[in-house]
C-alpha positions in Angstrom: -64.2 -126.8 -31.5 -66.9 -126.2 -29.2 -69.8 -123.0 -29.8 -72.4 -123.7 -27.3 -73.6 -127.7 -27.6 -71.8 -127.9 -31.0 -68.6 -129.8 -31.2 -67.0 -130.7 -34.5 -63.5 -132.4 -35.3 -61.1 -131.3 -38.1 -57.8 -132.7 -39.0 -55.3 -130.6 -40.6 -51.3 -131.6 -41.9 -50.5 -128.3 -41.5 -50.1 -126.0 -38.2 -50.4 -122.6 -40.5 -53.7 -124.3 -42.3 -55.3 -125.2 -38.7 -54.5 -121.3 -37.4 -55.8 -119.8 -39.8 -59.1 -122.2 -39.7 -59.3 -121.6 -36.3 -58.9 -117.6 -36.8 -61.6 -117.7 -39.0 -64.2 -119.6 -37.0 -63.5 -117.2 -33.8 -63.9 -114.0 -35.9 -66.8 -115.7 -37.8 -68.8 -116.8 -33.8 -67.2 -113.5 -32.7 -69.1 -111.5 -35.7 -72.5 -113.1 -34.3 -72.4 -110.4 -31.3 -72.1 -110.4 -27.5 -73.9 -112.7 -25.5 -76.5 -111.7 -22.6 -75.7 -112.1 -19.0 -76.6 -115.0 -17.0 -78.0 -115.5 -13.9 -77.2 -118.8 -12.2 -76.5 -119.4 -8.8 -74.3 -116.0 -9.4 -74.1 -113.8 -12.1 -72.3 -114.4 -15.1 -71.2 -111.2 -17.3 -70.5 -111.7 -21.0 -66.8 -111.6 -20.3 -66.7 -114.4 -17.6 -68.4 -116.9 -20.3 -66.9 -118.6 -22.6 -68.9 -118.7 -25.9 -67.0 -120.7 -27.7 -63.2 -122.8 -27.1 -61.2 -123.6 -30.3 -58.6 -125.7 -29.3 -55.4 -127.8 -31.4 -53.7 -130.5 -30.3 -50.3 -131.3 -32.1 -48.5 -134.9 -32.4 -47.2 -136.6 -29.7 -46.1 -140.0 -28.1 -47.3 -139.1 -24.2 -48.0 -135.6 -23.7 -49.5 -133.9 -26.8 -48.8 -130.4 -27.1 -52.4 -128.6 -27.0 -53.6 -124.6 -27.0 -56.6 -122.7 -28.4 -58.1 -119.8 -28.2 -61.2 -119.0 -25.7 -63.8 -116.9 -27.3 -65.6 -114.8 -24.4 -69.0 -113.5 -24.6 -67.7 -110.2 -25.0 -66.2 -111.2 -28.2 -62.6 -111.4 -26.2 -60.0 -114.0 -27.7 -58.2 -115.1 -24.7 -55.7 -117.6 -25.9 -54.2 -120.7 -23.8 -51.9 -123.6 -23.3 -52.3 -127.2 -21.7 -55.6 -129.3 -22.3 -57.5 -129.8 -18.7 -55.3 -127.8 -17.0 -55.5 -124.8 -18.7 -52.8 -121.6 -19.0 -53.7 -118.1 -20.2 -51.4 -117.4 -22.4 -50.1 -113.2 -22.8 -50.8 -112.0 -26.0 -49.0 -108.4 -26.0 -46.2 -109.9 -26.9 -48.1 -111.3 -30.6 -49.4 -109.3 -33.1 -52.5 -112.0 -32.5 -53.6 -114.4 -29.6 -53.6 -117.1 -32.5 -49.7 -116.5 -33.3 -49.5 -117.3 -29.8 -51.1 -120.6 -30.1 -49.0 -121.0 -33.1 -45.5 -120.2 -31.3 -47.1 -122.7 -28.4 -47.1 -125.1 -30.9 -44.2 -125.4 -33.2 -42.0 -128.2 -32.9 -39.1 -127.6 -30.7 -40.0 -125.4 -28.7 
């Protein structure tokens, strides 16, 4: 997970257990408010930044399986696939953008 300069690592057996963690850190940065806009070579608006990217890699020999859920200065979830290479991810089809990081996830899929 990073918020800002702040990374931290957590390991979890579970896939339900590491959801629900990272559901509750996005509502709990979410729940601090909307960030201001930033000028910098353009301008930024609070829904073009990201405030903070929670992110869960599964198991894997090669390739591992790897989404998360953006948090945008607006207080957006925008969920995603892949690690560098990034894929938005539609959430109307989930009751949450975290069930479709969970779906993303499972094992044989």
């Amino acid at each position: 997970m990073r918020h800002g300069s702040e990374v931290t690592h957590e390991r979890f057996d579970d896939l339900d257990e590491a959801v629900a963690r990272m559901r509750e850190r996005a509502l709990s940065i979410r729940s601090q408010g909307p960030v201001k806009a930033v000028s910098a070579l353009r301008d930024f608006t609070p829904r073009e930044q990201v405030q903070a990217r929670l992110q869960l890699t599964g198991r894997g020999l090669l390739r591992k399986p790897t989404a998360g859920v953006d948090v945008r200065g607006d207080g957006a979830f925008v969920p995603y696939r892949g690690g560098v290479a990034r894929e938005e991810l539609d959430p109307t089809a989930y009751d949450t953008p975290f069930d479709a990081v969970r779906e993303t996830l499972q094992p044989n899929r």
